[in-house]
N, C-alpha and C positions, 0 to 999 in steps of 0.2 A: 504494500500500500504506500503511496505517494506519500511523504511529508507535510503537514500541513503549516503553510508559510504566513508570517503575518510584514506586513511593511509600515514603518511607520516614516513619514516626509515623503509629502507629493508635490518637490514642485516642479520644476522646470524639468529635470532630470528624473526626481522618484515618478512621478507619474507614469512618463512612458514605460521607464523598466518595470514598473507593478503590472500593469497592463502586457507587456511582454511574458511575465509568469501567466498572468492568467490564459492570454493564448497558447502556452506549452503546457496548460493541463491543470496548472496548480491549485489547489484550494487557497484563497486567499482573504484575510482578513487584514484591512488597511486601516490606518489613525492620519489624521492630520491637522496642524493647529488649525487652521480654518476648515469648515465644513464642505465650501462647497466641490475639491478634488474626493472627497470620502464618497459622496451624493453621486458625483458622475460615473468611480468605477463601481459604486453598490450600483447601479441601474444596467450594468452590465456582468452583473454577476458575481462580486466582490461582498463578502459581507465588513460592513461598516461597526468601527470600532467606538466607544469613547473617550478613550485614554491609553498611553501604552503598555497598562497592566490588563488591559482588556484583550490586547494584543497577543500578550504574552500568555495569557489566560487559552486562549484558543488557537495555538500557534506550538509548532516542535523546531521551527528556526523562524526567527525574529533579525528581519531587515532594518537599517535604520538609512537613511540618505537627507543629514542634515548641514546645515549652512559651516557649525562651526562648533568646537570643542564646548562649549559649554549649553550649547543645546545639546549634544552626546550624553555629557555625565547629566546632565538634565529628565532627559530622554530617561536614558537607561538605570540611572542611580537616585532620581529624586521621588517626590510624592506623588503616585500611581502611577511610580515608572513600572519600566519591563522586569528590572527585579524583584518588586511585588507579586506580579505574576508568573513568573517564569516556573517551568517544573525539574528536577533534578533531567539532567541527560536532556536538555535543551541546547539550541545552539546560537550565539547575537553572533549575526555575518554585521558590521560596521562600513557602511561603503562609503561615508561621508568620507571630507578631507580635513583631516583635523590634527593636533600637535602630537607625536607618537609617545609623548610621556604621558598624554592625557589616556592615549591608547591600554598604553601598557597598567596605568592604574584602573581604567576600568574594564579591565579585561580580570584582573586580581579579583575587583567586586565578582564578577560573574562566577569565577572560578570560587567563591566563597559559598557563592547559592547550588552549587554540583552541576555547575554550567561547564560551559567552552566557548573561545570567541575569537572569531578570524577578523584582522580590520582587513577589507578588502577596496579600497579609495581606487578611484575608475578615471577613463580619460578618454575623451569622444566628442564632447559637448553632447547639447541636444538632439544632434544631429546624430548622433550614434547610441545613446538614448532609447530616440524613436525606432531606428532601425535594427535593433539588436546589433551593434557591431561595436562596442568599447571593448577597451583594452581596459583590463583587471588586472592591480597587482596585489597580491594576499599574500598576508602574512597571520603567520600560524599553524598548529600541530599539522603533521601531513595527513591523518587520519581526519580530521575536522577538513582539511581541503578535501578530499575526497568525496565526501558527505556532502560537501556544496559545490562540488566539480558542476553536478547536472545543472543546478539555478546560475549558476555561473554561466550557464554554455546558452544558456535562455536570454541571458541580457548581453551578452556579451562574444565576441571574436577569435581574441586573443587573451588566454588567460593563464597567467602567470603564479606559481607558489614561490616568493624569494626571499623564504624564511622565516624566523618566530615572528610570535606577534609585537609588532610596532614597526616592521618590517616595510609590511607594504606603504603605511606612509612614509618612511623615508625614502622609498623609491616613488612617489608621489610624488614629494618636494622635487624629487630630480625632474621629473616629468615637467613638472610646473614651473623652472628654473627655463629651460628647452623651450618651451612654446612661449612664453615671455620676450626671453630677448629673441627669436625666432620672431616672431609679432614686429616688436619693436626696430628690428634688419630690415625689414619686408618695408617695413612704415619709413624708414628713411631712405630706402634703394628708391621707392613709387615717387616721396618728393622730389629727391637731386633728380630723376629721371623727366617728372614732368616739368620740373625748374626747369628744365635742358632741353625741352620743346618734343620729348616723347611722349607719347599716349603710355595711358599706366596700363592699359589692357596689353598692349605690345613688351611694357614691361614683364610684365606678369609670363605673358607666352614665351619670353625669351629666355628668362629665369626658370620657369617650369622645368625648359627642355635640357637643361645642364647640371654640372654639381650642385648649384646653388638650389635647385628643385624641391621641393617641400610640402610638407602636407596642409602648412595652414594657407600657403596660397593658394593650393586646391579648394578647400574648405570654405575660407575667407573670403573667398575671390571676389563675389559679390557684392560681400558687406566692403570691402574697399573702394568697387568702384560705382557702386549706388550712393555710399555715405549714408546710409540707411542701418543702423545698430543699434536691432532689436536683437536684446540678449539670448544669447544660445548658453552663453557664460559671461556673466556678470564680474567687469571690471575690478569690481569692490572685491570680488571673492578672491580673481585672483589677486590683489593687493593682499588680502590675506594669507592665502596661501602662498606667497613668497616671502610673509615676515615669518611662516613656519621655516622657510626654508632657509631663514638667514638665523634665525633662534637655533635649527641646528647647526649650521656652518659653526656658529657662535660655541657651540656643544661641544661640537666634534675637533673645535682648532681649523676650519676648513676655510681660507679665505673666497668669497664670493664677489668679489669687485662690482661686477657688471650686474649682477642680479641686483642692488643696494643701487645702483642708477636707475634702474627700472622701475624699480621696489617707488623711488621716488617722483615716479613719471607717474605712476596709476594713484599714487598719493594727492597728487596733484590732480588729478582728472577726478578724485572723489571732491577735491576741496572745488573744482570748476563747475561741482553739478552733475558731474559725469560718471557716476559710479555702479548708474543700474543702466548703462550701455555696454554694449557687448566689449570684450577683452580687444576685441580687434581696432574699435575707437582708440586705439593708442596712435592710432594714426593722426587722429586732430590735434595730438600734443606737438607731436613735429612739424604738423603743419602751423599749429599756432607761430613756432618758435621762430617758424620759417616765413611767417607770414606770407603761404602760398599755399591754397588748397588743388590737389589735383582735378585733373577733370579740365 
């Protein structure tokens, strides 16, 4: 008999992949702070939660895909969270992106109630999401990966075990270091390029076909040359998620230069108003600076 899975965070991201389980078969029981995501997958066959010990209550693995560490311990460690509910020989799959100390202590909570718990922090945007095709890195027991191999394979591509837990978010941070200043190459190659009297589409096509080639110009390619950034992934998040990734550079002794300019560019685009525009709007930064929008 199938597992039955509860999800709690629907938004930009949990939604599609809840909906992903449900089309692979799954029993699923969803929470989310607002009603109206619960509302829309109960009407297609989801049953709807109150909280996520209710979750956990009717659930044998508990999803969680939140903004940020302290909706996590939140989630999962506060009042009628998931470990009120939870039953011995349960399992919290963590897919948010959140700081791997915070991982690693609520992974201990879990392990106290005769749980187990993989953070498994993902990479696709919305766009992969919706299509089932993110890349998943988890971390945690190999026998707990296994056990979630299959729901992994539901929402996901490409899916990775690269160690204990706290694991996967530091290969997260790395992810999110990568598509950052990647973002941020792309955003100054498109300005010098139309400064210099070339079409950015032409940039785009010329870069595509060589080393320099890359998936966020595939992906982004539209939101660059529309100027239109409606989030797939929110600016603000990744601002976040690169002060994770400089907290552990910080940790680990690891100098991060280039990330800490960056880090300060999306800083900047929260303080302009600009932080629930997609990650790819780091382009109006250089174009501010530049005083030349493409196009």
């Amino acid at each position: 008999m199938a597992e039955k899975v509860g999800f709690v965070g629907l938004g930009i991201m949990g939604k599609p992949m809840a909906r992903n389980l449900m089309e692979a078969g799954y029993d699923l029981t969803v929470h989310n702070r607002s009603r109206g995501p619960v509302d829309e997958l109960a009407s297609e066959g989801a049953g709807g939660a109150q909280s996520p010990r209710e979750v956990a209550e009717n659930s044998d693995v508990v999803i969680t895909m939140l903004p940020d560490s302290p909706q996590v311990r939140q989630v999962v460690t506060g009042a009628d969270g998931v470990l009120e509910g939870i039953k011995e020989g349960s399992l919290v799959i963590d897919m948010s992106t959140i700081s791997p100390v915070v991982t690693e202590e609520v992974a201990q909570a879990v392990k106290e109630k005769g749980a187990s718990m993989l953070d498994a922090p993902v990479s696709g945007g919305d766009v992969g999401a919706i299509e089932g095709t993110l890349s998943i890195m988890v971390g945690g027991d190999e026998g707990d990966f296994e056990r979630a191999r299959p729901l992994f394979e539901a929402m996901g591509k490409t899916v990775n075990h690269v160690g204990p837990v706290g694991a996967g978010q530091v290969t997260k941070a790395a992810n999110q270091i990568v598509v950052a200043l990647t973002i941020e190459a792309v955003s100054e190659a498109l300005v010098l390029g139309s400064r210099g009297g070339v079409a950015p589409e032409k940039i785009l096509d010329v870069l595509g076909g060589g080393l320099a080639g890359n998936k966020v110009m595939e992906v982004k390619r539209e939101k660059f040359l529309s100027h239109k950034f409606d989030p797939g992934f929110r600016s603000e998040l990744h601002h976040k998620d690169l002060g994770i990734a400089l907290a552990a550079g910080r940790e680990y002794g690891v100098v991060l230069p280039v990330t800490a300019i960056v880090d300060q560019m999306l800083l900047t685009m929260r303080r302009k108003g600009w932080g629930g525009e997609d990650h790819s709007a780091l382009l109006r930064i250089i174009e501010d600076l530049s005083q030349h929008e493409i196009g």
